[in-house]
C-alpha positions in Angstrom: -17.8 119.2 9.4 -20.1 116.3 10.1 -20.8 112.8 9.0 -24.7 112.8 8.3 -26.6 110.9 6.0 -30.5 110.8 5.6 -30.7 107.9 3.3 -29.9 104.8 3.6 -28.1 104.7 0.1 -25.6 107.4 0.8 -23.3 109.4 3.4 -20.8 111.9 3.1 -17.7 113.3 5.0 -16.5 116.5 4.7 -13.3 118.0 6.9 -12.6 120.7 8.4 -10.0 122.2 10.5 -10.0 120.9 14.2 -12.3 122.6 16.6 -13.8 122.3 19.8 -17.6 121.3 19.6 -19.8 123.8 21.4 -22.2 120.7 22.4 -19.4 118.3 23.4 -16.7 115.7 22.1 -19.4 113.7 20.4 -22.6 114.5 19.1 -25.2 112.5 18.1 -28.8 113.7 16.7 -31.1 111.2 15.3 -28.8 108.6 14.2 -30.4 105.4 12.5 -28.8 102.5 11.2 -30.4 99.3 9.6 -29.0 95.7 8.7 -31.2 94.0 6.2 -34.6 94.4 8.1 -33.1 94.9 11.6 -33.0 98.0 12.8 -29.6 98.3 15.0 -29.6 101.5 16.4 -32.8 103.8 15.9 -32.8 107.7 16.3 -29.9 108.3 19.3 -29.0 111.6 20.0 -27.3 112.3 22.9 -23.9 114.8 23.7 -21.3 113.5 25.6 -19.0 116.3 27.3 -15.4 117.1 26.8 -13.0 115.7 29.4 -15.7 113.7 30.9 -16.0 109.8 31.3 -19.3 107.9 29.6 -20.4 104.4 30.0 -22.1 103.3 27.2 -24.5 100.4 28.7 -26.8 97.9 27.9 -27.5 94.2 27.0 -25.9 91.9 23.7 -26.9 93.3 20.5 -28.6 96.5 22.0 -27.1 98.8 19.5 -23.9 99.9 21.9 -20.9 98.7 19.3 -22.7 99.7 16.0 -23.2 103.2 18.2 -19.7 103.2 18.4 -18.4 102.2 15.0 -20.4 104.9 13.4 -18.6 107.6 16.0 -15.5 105.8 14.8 -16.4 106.5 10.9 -16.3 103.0 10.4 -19.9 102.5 9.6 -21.8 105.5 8.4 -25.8 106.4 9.9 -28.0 105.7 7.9 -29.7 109.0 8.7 -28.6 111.8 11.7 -25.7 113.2 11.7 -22.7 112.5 13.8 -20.3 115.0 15.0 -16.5 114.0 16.7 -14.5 116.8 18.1 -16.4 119.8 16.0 -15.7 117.3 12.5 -15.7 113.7 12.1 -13.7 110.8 13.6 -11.9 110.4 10.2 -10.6 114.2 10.0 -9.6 113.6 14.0 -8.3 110.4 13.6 -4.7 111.2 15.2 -6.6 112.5 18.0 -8.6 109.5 18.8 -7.6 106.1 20.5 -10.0 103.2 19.7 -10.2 99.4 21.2 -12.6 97.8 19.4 -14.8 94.9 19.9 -13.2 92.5 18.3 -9.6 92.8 19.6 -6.6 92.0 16.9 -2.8 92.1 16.9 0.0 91.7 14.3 0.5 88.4 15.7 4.0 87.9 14.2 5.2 91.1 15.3 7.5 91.9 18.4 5.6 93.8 21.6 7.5 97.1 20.4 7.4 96.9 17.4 3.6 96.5 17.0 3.1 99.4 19.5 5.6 101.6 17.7 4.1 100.9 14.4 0.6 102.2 15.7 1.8 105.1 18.1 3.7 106.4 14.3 0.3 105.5 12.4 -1.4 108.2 15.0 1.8 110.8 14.5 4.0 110.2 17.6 7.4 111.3 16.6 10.2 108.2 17.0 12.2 110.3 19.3 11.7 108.8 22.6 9.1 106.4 21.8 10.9 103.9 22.8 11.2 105.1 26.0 7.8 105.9 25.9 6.8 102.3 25.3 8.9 101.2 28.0 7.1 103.0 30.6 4.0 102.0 29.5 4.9 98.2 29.6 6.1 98.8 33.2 2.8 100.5 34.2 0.8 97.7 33.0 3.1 95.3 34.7 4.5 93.8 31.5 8.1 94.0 31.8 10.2 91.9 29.4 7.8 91.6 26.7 8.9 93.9 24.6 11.1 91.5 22.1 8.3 89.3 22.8 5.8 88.2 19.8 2.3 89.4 20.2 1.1 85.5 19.3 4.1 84.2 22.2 1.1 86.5 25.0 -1.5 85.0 27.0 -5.2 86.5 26.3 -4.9 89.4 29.0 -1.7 90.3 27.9 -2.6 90.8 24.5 -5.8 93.0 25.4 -3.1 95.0 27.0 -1.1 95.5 24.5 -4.0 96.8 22.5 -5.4 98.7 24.3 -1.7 100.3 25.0 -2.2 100.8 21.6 -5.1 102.8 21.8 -3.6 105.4 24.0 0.1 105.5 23.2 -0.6 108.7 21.3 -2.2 110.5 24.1 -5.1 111.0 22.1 -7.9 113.5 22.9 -10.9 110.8 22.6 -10.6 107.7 24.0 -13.2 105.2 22.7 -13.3 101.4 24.5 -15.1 98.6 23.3 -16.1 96.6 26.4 -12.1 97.1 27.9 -12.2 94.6 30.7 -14.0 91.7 28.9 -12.1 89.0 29.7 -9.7 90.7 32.4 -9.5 88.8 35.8 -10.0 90.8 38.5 -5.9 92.2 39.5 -5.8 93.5 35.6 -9.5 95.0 35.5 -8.6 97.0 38.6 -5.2 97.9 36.8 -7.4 98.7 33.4 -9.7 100.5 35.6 -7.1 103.0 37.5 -5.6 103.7 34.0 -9.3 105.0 32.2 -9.1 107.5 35.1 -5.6 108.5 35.0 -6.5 109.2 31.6 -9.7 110.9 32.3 -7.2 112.7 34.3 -5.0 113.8 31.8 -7.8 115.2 29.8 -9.2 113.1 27.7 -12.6 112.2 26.6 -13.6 108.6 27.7 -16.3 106.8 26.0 -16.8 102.9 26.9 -19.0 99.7 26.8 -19.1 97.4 29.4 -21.6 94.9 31.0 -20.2 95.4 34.6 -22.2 97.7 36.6 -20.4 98.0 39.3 -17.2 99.4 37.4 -19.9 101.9 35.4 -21.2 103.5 38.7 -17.7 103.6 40.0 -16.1 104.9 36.7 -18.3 107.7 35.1 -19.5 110.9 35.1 -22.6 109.8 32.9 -24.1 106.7 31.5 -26.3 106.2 27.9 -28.5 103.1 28.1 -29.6 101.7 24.6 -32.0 98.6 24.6 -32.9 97.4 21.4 -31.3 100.0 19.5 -32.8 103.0 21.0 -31.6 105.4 23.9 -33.7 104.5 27.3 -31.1 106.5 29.4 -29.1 109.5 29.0 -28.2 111.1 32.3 -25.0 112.3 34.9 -24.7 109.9 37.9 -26.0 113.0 40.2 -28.9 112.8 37.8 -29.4 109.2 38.7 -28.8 109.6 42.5 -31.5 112.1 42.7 -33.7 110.7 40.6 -34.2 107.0 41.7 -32.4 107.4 45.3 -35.6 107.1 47.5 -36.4 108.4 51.2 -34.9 105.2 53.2 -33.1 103.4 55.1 -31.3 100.1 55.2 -31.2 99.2 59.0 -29.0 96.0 60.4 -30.0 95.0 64.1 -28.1 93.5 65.9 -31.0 91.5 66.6 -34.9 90.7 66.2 -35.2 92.3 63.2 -39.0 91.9 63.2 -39.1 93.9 66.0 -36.9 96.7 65.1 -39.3 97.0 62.1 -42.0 96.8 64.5 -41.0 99.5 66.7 -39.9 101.5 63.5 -43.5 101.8 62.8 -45.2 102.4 65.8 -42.7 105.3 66.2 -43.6 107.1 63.2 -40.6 107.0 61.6 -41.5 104.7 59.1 -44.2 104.3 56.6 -43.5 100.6 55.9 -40.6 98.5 56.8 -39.5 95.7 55.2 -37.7 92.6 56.6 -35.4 90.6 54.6 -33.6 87.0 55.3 -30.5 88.3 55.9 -31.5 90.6 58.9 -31.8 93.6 57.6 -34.3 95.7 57.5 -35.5 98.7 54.5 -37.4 101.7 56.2 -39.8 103.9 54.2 -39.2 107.5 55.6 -42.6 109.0 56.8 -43.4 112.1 55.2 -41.7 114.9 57.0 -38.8 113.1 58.2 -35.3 114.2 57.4 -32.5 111.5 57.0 -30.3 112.6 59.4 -32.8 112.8 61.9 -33.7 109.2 61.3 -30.7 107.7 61.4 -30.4 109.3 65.0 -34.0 107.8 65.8 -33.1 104.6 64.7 -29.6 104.3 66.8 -32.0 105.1 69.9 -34.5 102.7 69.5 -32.0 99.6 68.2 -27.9 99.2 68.3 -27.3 98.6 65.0 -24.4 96.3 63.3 -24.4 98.9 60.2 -27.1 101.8 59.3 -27.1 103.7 55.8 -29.0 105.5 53.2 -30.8 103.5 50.7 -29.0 104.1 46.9 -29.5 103.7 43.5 -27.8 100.6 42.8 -27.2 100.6 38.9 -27.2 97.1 38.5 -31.2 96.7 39.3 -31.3 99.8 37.0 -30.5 98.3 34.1 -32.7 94.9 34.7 -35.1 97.4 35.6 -35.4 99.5 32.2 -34.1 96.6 30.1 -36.6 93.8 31.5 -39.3 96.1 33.1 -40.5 96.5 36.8 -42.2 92.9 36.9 -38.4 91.4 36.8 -37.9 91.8 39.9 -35.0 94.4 39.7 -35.4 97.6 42.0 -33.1 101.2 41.2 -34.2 101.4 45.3 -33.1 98.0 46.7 -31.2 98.6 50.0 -27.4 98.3 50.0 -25.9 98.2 53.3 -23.2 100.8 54.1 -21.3 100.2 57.8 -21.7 102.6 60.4 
């Protein structure tokens, strides 16, 4: 049922009929992995939920793609145990759709043809794939490439390609490998609307990226591995509660000195803080609701924009990768409009 090893000399894989995992899609419990005398990925254990969408963050050579090659059977722990789908990725591999790392294509081989070779590699019948693969192409605005050799495609198109690849066969568990490396910004949108139409469908969505941004706007959860071990393992409502702070981030449309001024002397404020662009972070005083401030502050100022301070993953992850002396801050202001 699982992969698991607890040497580093030896691993074994045993199938088993499909079944859904009572803990998740994937499962990982103390998984360790060593090159040489590097150790790549040290004790992980985390569960990732069926039908949910994970980002799997952190900086180069943290641990994320070894993480996901031993998910993907392709590498095997050197102790822990890994679980895919209630077995292992090799006995699920029709249900599975993988873009890896390093991306690769038939180069000699014709759009279709390489697509229909791997949508028949993961079981898709040949009646009406052709079809299917025409849709597909049309979705991600590829049209006519389909007698086209793989090599005869620029970089983008290729990464399309494979990664229409990876989810031709509808598969159950969708594992990406930093997906919108190298994407300009009208494909990683069109990359990024596809993983959630997916997520949609059903499937299980695991994948690496170093954009932020797209993380917090993408998942239900994020893992964060920094030098091969797991600093962060939570939902994003887990996140939002947990660094989200009592504040505001206050605009004037002028003096901002003295808005933070009379933001003190008022009481509604414990500190304020002034920054070059105008505006202005507020410190809640204890007792103070939100809603209540944001009223306060509209009387005493007219505002060009007023919001609650958030968790902004970005100074997250230079927070826990770097440390609090880097000057990253999970509660710097971000101004939302009024």
């Amino acid at each position: 049922m699982l992969m698991q090893n607890t040497t580093s000399s030896s691993s074994s894989v045993t199938a088993v009929a499909p079944a859904a995992s009572a803990a998740g899609a994937v499962l990982l419990e103390g998984v360790c992995k060593r090159f040489g005398k590097v150790d790549a990925v040290r004790g992980i254990s985390l569960s990732i939920p069926e039908r949910s969408l994970c980002g799997f963050l952190g900086p180069n050579g943290a641990g994320k793609s070894t993480t996901i090659r031993m998910i993907m059977s392709i590498i095997a722990p050197d102790a822990g145990r890994v679980e895919v789908m209630g077995s292992s990725a090799l006995a699920m591999k029709d249900r599975i759709g993988y873009l890896p790392e390093d991306r690769g294509l038939y180069r000699k081989m014709k759009v279709g043809e390489f697509v229909g070779y791997m949508a028949r590699l993961k079981g898709v019948h040949p009646q009406g794939l052709s079809r299917r693969i025409d849709d597909w192409l049309e979705r991600l605005e590829l049209p006519g490439v389909i007698k086209r050799r793989c090599e005869e495609l620029s970089k983008g198109q290729q990464q399309k390609i494979q990664l229409l690849a990876s989810i031709i066969h509808a598969p159950d568990l969708l594992i990406l490998d930093e997906p919108f490396s190298g994407l300009d910004p009208v494909n990683g949108r069109l990359v990024l609307e596809l993983i959630r139409s997916e997520q949609a469908r059903g499937a299980t969505i695991i994948f690496s990226t170093h954009q932020m941004h797209t993380a917090e706007a993408l998942c239900d959860k994020v893992v964060l591995i920094n030098k091969g071990e797991k600093v962060l393992d939570a939902t994003m409502p887990e996140l939002r509660a947990r660094y989200d702070d009592r504040g505001l981030v206050c605009e004037p449309l002028s003096a901002p000195d003295d808005f933070a001024a009379l933001a003190l002397r008022s009481g509604l404020a414990m500190h304020a803080r002034t920054h070059e662009n105008g505006a202005v972070d507020l410190d809640l005083a204890a007792g103070v609701a939100a809603a209540d401030a944001m009223r306060a502050v509209l009387e005493l100022a007219p505002m060009r924009s007023l919001g609650l301070r958030r968790m902004n993953l970005d100074d997250l992850f230079v927070e826990l990768v770097s440390g609090p002396e880097s000057g990253g801050s999970a509660r710097k202001g971000a101004k939302i409009d009024a």
